[in-house]
C-alpha positions in Angstrom: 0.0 0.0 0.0 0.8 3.7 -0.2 1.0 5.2 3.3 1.1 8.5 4.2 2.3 9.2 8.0 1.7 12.4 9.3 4.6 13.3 12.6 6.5 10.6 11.4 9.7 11.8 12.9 8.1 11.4 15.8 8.4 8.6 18.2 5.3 6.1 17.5 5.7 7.8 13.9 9.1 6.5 13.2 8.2 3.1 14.4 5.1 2.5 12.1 7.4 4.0 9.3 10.4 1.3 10.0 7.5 -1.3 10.1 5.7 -0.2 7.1 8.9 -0.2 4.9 9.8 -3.7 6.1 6.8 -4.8 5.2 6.9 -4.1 1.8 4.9 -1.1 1.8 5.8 2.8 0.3 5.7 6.1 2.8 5.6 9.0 2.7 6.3 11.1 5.9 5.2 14.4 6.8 6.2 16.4 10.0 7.1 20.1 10.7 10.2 18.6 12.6 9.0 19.8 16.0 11.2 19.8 19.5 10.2 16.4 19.3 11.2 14.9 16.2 14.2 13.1 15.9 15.1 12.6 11.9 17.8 10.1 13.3 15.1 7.6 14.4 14.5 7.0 10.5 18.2 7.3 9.2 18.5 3.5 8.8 15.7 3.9 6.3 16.5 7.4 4.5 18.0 5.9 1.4 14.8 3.5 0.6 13.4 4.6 -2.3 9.7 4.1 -1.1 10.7 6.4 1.7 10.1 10.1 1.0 9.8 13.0 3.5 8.2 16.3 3.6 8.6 18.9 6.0 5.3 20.5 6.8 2.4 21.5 9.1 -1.1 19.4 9.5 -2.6 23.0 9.6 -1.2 23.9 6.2 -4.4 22.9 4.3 -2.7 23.5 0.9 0.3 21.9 0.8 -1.2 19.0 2.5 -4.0 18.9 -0.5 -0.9 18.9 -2.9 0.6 16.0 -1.3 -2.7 14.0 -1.2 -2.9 14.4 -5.3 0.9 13.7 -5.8 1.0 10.8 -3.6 -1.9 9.3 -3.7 -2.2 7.4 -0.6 -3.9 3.9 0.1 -3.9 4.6 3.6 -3.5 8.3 5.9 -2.0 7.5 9.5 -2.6 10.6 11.6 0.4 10.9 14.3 0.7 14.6 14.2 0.4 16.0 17.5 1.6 18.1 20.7 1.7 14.8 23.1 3.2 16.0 26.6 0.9 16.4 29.3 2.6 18.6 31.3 3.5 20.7 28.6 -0.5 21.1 27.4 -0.9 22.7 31.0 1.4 25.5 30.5 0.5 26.0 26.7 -2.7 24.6 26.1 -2.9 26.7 22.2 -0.3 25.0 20.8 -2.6 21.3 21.2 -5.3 23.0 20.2 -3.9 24.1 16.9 -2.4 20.8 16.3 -4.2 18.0 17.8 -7.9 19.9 16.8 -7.4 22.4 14.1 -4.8 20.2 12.3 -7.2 16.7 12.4 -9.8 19.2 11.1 -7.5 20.6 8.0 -6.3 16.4 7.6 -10.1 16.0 7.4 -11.4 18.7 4.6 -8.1 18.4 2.8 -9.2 14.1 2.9 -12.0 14.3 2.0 -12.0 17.1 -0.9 -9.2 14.9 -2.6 -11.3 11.8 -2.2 -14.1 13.7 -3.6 -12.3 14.6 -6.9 -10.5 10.9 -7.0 -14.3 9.4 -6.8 -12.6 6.5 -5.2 -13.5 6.5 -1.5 -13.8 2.6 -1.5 -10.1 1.9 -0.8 -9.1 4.4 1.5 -8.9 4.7 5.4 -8.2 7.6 7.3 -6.6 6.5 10.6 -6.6 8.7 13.7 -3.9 7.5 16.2 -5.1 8.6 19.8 -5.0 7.8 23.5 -6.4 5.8 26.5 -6.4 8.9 28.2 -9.4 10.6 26.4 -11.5 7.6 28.4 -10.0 9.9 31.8 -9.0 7.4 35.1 -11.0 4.3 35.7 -10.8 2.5 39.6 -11.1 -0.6 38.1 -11.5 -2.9 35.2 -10.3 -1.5 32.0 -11.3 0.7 29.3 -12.8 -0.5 26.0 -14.6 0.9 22.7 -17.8 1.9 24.6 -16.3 3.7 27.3 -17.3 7.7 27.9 -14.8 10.0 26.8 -13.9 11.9 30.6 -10.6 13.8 29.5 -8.9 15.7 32.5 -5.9 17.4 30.9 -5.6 19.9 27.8 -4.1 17.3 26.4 -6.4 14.6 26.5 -9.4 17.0 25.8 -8.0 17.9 22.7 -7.0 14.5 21.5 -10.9 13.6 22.4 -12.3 16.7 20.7 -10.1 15.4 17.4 -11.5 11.9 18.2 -15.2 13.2 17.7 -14.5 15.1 14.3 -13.0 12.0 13.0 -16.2 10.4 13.7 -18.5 13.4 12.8 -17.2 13.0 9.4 -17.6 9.5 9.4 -21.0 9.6 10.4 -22.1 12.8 8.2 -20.1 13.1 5.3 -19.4 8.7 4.8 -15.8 9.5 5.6 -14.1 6.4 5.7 -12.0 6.5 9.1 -11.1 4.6 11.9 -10.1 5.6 14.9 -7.5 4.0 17.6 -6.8 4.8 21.2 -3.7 2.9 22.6 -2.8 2.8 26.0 1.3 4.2 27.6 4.3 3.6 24.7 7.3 3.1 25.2 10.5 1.9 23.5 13.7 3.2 21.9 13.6 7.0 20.5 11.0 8.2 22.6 11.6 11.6 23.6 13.2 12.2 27.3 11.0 14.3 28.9 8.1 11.3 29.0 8.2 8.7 32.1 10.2 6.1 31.6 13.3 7.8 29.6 13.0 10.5 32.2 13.9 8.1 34.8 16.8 6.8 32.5 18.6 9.6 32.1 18.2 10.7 35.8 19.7 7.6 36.9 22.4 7.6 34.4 23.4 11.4 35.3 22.8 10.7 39.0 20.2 13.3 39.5 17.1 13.5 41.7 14.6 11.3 40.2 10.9 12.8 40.1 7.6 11.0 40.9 4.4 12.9 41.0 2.4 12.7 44.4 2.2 10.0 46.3 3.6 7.4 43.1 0.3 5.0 42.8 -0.7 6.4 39.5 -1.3 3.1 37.5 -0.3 3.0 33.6 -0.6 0.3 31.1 2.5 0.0 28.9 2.7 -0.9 25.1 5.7 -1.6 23.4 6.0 0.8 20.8 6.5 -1.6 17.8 3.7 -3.8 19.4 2.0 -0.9 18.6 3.2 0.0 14.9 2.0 -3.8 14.1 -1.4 -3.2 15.9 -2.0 -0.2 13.1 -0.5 -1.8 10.4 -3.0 -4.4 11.4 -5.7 -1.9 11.2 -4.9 -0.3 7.8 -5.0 -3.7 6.6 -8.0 -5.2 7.7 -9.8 -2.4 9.7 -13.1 -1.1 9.2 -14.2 1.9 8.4 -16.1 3.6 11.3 -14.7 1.5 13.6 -12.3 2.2 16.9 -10.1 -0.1 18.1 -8.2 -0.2 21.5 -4.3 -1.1 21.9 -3.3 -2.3 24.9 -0.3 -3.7 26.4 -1.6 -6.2 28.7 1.7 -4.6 31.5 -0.3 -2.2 34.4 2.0 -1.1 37.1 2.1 1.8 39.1 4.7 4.8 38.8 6.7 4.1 41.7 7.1 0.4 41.2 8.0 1.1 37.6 10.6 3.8 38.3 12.3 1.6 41.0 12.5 -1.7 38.1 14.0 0.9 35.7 16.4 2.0 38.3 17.6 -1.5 38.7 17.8 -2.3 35.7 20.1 1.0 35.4 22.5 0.0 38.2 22.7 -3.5 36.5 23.7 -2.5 33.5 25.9 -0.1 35.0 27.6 -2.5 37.0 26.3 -0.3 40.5 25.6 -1.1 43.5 22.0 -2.5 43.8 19.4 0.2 45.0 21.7 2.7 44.2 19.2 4.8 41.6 16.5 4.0 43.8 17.5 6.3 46.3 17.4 9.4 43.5 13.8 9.2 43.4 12.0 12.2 44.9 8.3 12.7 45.2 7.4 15.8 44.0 4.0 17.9 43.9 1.2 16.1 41.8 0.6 17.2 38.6 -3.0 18.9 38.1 -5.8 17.4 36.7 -3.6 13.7 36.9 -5.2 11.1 36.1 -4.8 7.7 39.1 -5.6 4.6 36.6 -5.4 3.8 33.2 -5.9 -0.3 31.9 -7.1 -1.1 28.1 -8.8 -4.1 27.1 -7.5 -4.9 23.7 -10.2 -7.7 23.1 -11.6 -6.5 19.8 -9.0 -6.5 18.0 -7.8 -9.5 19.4 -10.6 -11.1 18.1 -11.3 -9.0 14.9 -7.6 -8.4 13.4 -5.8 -10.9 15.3 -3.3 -9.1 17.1 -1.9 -9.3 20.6 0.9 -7.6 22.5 4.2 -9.7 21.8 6.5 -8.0 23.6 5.7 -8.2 27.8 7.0 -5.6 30.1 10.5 -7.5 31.4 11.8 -7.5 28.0 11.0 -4.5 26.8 11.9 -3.0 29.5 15.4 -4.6 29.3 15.8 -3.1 25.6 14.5 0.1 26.2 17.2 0.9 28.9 19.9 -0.6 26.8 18.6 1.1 24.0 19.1 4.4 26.4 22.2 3.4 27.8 24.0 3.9 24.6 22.0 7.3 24.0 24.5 9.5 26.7 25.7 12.0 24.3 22.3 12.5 23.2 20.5 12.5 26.7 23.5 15.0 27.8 22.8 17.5 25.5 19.4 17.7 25.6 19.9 17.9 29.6 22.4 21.0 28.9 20.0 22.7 26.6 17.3 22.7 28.8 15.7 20.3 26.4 14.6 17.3 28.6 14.6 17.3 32.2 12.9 20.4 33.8 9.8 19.7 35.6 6.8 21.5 33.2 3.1 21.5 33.6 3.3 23.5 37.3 -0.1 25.9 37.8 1.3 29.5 38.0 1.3 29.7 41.3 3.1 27.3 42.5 6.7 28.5 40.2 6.2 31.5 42.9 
């Protein structure tokens, strides 16, 4: 197929893309290269010649039309977005143009192309979102059916893209599907998110920051688990359908930054509970949500797909992965990059 991946730079992105080409099928990438991006996670695959890239916006309704008639994709993976919780609490605009205004100009600029193709019968639009649109459950886990409770900027605006998707679906015919997918994680994620935060505290020796009291409860997909689950999808996914990703792996916070640690001092050759004793709890974030779980039954049982990859291992490759990232981590560290606690209400920076 001919796949078009909007933000794939970007960690899930760049996955999906390595997949996709492996597979056999052509890509195009699209991403305005944000602080996020990291053209290096795709240099493996730069010289393919069914790899192309374009740098450019989702909210750039033009050049993303132009792209739709050159390219002419089977398939339209929508990873473009702002993703950091903390950082949609001090700069809630920015995910509103992206996550929002962006789907919305993906949408029109879709759906005028397939209009002047006249061949809506092949295509998917796929809208890549999150668990945390469903908000925090006590118990059980989320599925399809599940009311959409979001609690940060954030997650509100990757629900509010959730229900245009489906608007056009259910108005216009719009053939799209959505996904919601619970934690990734996995080589070339950016370090400001949870688990290679903890990896290059440890490695740097610095204080180690958990939010509140630590029993926030996550479930964690491998990322490339993940990158088959949508390739799965585009494949064999029905239009006006959602689908949920889990990765089968809940744990809280504070248990999982103490296995990374050790895991850390392991490789490291230190002495045992040595990067446990970095870890600092720090104020809560606002609006944080306590429990997240996905039940990943439908498309278990529609598409055949599972998580193959269980938390001890990929665990064990992420860090390793990390390990031999110092340079990297360092620099963004210096820069003020990665590593500076975000997402604090006003008054509490007094």
């Amino acid at each position: 197929m001919r796949l078009l991946v909007t933000g794939g730079a970007g960690f899930i992105g760049s996955a999906l893309i390595r997949r996709a080409l492996a597979q056999g099928h052509s890509v195009l990438n699209i991403d305005k290269l944000t602080y996020a991006a990291n053209p290096d996670s795709l240099a493996a695959i730069a010289g393919d010649e069914r790899y192309s890239f374009l740098q450019a916006d989702i909210c750039d309704g033009a050049t993303m039309a132009e792209s739709l008639r050159a390219f002419r994709p089977d398939r339209v993976f929508n990873l473009a977005a702002e993703t950091h919780v903390d950082r949609s609490i001090d700069d809630p605009q920015a995910f509103i143009r992206t996550n929002i205004n962006g789907v919305h100009t993906l949408l029109d600029t879709c759906r005028t192309w397939l209009q002047e193709a006249g061949d809506e019968d092949g295509f998917r639009f796929i809208q890549i979102s999150t668990d945390e649109v469903y908000g925090s459950i006590a118990s059980g886990a989320f599925n399809e059916a599940s009311p959409y409770q979001p609690n940060s900027p954030y997650s509100a605006s990757k629900a509010s893209a959730d229900m245009l998707v489906r608007a056009w679906h259910r108005t216009y015919g719009f053939p799209a599907i959505i996904t919601n997918c619970s934690n990734n994680y996995g080589p070339w994620q950016f370090p400001e998110k949870f688990i290679p935060t903890i990896v290059m505290k440890a490695l740097r020796e610095e204080a180690i920051p958990i939010y509140g009291d630590g029993q926030q409860v996550r479930d964690w997909l491998f990322v490339d688990d993940h990158a088959d689950a949508l390739l799965r999808v585009a494949n064999s996914g029905e239009a006006g359908e959602t689908y949920c990703v889990g990765g089968d792996a809940t744990m809280t916070n504070l248990d999982l930054a103490r296995t990374v640690c050790d895991l850390v001092d392991d490789r490291l050759g230190r002495e045992a509970g040595a990067s446990r004793q970095l870890i600092e709890m720090v104020a809560d974030r606002p609006g944080h949500d306590q429990r997240y779980a996905i039940d990943h039954a439908k498309i278990t049982e529609a598409l055949g797909w599972h998580p193959a990859c269980d938390l001890k291992e990929g665990l064990v490759r992420t860090v390793d992965w990390y390990l031999g990232q110092g340079e990297w981590l360092n620099r963004l560290a210096a820069d003020g990059r990665a590593g500076s606690r975000l997402g604090l209400m006003q008054e509490e920076r007094k």
